[in-house]
ROMARGU-591959 format. One record per residue (C-alpha): residue in three letters; x negated, y negated, z. Coordinates in steps of 0.1 Angstrom, whole numbers, plus 5000, padded with zeros to 4 digits. Last residue first. Example, Ala and Ser with C-alpha at 12.3 -4.5 7.8 and 13.67 -1.06 7.14 Angstrom:
<zados>
drenvo xx yy zz
SER 4863 5011 5071
ALA 4877 5045 5078
</zados>
This chain:
<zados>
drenvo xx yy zz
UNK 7061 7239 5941
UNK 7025 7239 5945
UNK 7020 7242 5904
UNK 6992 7258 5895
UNK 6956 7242 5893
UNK 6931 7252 5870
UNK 6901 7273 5874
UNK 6915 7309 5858
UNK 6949 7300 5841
UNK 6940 7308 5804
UNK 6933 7347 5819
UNK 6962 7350 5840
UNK 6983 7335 5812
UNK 6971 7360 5788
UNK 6976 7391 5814
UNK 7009 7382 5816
UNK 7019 7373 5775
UNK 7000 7408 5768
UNK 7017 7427 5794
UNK 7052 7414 5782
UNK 7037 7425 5745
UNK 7024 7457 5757
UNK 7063 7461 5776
UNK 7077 7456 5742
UNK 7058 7476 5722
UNK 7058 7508 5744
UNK 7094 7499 5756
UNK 7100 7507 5719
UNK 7080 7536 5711
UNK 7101 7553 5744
UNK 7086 7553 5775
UNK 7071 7591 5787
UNK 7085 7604 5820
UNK 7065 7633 5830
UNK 7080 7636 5863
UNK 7049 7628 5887
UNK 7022 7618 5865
UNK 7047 7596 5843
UNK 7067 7583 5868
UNK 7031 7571 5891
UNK 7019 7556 5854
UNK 7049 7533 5846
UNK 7049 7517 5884
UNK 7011 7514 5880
UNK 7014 7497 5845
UNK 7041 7471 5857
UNK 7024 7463 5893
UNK 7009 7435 5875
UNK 7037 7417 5873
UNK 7034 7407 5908
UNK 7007 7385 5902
UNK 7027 7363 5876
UNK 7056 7362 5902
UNK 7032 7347 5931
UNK 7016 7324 5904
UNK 7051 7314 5898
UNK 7061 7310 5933
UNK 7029 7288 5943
UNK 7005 7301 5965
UNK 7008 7308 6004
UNK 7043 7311 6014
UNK 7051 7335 5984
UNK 7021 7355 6003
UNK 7041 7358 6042
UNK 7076 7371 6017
UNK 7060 7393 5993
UNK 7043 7412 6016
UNK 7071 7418 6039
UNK 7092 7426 6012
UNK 7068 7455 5999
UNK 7067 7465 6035
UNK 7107 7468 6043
UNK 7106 7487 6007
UNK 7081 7511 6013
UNK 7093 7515 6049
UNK 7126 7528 6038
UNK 7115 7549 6009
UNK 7092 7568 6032
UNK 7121 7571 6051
UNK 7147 7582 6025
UNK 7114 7607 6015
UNK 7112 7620 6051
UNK 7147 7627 6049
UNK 7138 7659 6026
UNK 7138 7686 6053
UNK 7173 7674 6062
UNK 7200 7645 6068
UNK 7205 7624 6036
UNK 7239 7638 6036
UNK 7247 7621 6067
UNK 7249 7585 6053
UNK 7278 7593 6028
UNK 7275 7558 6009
UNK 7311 7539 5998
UNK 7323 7518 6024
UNK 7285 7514 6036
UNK 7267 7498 6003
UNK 7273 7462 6017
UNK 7262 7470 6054
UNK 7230 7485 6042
UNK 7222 7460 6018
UNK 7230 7432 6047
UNK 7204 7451 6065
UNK 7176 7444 6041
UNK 7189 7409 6036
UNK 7188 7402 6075
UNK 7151 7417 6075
UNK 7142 7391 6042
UNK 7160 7360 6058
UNK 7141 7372 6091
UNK 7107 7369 6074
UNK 7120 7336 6054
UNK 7097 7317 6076
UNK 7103 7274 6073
UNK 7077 7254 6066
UNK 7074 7271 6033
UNK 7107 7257 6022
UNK 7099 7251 5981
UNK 7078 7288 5986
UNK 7107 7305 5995
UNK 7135 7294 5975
UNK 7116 7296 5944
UNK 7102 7333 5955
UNK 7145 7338 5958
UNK 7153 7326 5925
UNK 7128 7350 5908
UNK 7140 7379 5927
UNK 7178 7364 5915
UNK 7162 7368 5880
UNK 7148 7397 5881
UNK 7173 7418 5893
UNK 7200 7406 5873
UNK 7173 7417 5843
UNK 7173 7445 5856
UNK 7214 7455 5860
UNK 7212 7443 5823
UNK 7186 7466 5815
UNK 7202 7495 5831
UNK 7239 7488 5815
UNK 7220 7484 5780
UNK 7202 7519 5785
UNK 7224 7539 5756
UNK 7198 7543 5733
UNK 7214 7521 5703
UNK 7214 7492 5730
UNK 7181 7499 5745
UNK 7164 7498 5718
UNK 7176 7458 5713
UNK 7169 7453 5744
UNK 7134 7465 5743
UNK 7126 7441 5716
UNK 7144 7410 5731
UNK 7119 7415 5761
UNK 7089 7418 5744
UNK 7098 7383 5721
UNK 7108 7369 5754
UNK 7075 7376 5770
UNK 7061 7355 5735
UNK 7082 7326 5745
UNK 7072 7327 5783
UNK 7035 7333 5776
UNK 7035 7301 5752
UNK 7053 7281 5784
UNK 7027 7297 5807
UNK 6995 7288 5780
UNK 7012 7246 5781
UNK 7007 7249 5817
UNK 7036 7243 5840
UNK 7054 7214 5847
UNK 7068 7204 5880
UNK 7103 7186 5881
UNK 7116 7205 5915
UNK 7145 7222 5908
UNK 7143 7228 5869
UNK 7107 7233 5867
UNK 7105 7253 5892
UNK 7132 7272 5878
UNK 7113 7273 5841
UNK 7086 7286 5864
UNK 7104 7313 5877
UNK 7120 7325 5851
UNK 7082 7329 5833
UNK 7066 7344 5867
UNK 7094 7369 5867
UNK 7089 7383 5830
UNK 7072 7417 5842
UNK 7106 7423 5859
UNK 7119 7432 5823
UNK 7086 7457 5819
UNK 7097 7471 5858
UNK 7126 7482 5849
UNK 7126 7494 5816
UNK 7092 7514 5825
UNK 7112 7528 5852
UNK 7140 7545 5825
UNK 7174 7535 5828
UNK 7210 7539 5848
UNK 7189 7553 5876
UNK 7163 7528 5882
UNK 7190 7497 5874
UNK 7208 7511 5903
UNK 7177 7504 5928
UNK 7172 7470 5912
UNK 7207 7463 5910
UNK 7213 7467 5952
UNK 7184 7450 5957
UNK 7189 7421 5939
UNK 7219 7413 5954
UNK 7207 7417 5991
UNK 7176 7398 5978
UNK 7197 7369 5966
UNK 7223 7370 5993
UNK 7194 7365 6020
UNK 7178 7339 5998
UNK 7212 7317 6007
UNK 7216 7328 6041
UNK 7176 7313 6048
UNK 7192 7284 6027
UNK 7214 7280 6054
UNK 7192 7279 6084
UNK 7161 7301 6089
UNK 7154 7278 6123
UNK 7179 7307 6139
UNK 7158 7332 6137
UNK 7127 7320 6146
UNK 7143 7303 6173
UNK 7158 7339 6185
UNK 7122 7353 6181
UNK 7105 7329 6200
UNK 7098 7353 6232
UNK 7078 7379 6209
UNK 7070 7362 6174
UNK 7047 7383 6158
UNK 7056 7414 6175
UNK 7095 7409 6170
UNK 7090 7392 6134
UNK 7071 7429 6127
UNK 7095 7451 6140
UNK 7125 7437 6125
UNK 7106 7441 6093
UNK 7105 7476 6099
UNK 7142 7481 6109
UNK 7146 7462 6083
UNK 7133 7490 6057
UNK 7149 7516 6075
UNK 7182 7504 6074
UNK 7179 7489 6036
UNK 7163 7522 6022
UNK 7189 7544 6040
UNK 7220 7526 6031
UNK 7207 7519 5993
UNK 7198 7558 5989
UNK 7234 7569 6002
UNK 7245 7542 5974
UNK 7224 7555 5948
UNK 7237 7594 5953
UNK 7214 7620 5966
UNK 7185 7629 5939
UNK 7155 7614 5955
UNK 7123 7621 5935
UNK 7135 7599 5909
UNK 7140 7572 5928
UNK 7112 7575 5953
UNK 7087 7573 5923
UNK 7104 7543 5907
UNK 7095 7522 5943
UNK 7058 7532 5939
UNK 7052 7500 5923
UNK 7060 7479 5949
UNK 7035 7490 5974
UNK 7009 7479 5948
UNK 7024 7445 5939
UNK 7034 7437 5972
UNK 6994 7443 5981
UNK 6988 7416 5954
UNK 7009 7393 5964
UNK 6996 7395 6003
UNK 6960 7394 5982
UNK 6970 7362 5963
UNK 6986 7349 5992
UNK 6955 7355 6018
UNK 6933 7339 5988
UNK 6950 7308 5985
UNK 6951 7300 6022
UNK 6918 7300 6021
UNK 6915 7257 6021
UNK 6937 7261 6055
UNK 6967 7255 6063
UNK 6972 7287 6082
UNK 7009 7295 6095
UNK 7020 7330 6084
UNK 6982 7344 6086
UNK 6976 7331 6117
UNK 7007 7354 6131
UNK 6989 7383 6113
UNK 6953 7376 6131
UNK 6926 7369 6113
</zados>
């Protein structure tokens, strides 16, 4: 199946292609605290390469899908494409700060709550319930959350956190946004927000310093973002935004493991217990969710 097909299938697989799209998010996404730490220039520098490359990628791919309907493409995104713009822009910019102000496992545990925010948003906008086992997940997430926060106050990680949990929430806004206008592609809401990063972080990034033997890793960087965004975007289409969110947690283990094997960063006790009970509260819902039906909204 071709990548165009993919966008625009109403068919009874359409499930699957999400779940996989989500899935492969997931796994590109995780590598995203590697690149931080291995990249020491200054955050903004980092935000002004990451965002150029990564739309010049998604650029790419809305040009070769699309070809001579680009420009309608484009311009069918509307206001609320603007809207989930700003919300990625945004979300961007405190994700990759969150990274250096606290420890990846932080980061990505907090994320870890997405597909409970976005529910209770789904909720909110559109009236549809989710299961009584997402609402339990949701309260017991909290529980892990509350419990790293509270570490992170006497450790000196409340600025990180905070910037995370920004993070999460306007990422969980945005997957709404998506999936409640599915006939409409996002793909050059997500390439405009990429670039809007870039344009946002200019005044004070130094652009040229990046230039060197190690500009392959602001590249790398690039393209891991522009794909992981690509992902997300064609497979929030597909499934419903808080089965997309509850997928997407699961890139919390393999986020914590590529830090650890690469710079030895060990959580703390506490984002131990809180991110097992996060995990827990995912993995639960997951499970007790197996054979019934999600909410479409």
């Amino acid at each position: 199946m071709s990548a165009t097909q993919i966008v625009v299938s109403a068919t009874p697989g359409r499930d699957v292609h999400g779940e996989l799209l989500i899935l492969g998010s997931a796994l590109v996404f995780s590598a995203a605290g590697y690149f931080a730490r291995l990249i020491q220039q200054d955050v903004w520098t980092v935000l002004f390469w990451r965002g150029m490359i990564g739309g010049l990628f998604i650029a790419s791919y809305i040009v070769w899908c699309h070809r001579g309907a680009t420009l309608a493409v484009i311009r069918s995104v509307g206001r609320i494409g603007l809207f989930a713009a700003a919300c990625s822009t945004v979300a961007t910019i405190c994700f990759v700060n969150a990274l250096r102000q606290t420890t990846v496992a932080d980061v990505n545990i907090i994320n870890a709550t997405a597909p409970f925010m976005t529910a209770a948003l789904t909720w909110l906008f559109s009236g549809v319930r989710e299961r009584a086992s997402t609402l339990l997940a949701s309260l017991l997430a909290l529980v892990g959350v509350a419990v790293m926060f509270n570490a992170a106050r006497l450790e000196g990680h409340l600025i990180g956190d905070l910037l995370a949990l920004a993070m999460t929430v306007l990422m969980s806004i945005l997957m709404v946004v998506i999936r409640h206008h599915r006939h409409i592609s996002m793909l050059p809401a997500a390439c405009l927000s990429a670039f809007a990063t870039t344009l946002v972080v200019l005044p004070v990034a130094h652009p040229a310093a990046a230039f060197g033997p190690h500009f392959v890793w602001f590249v790398l960087f690039g393209l891991q973002f522009g794909l992981g965004l690509l992902l997300l975007t064609l497979g929030t289409r597909l499934i419903s935004a808080s089965r997309s969110a509850l997928i997407g947690a699961l890139e919390v283990p393999l986020a914590c493991v590529w830090v650890w094997l690469a710079f030895g960063e060990v959580p703390s006790a506490a984002s131990f217990a809180g991110g097992a009970i996060v995990m827990f509260a995912v993995i639960g819902d997951l499970l007790t969710g197996r054979g019934t039906n999600h909410a479409t909204a």
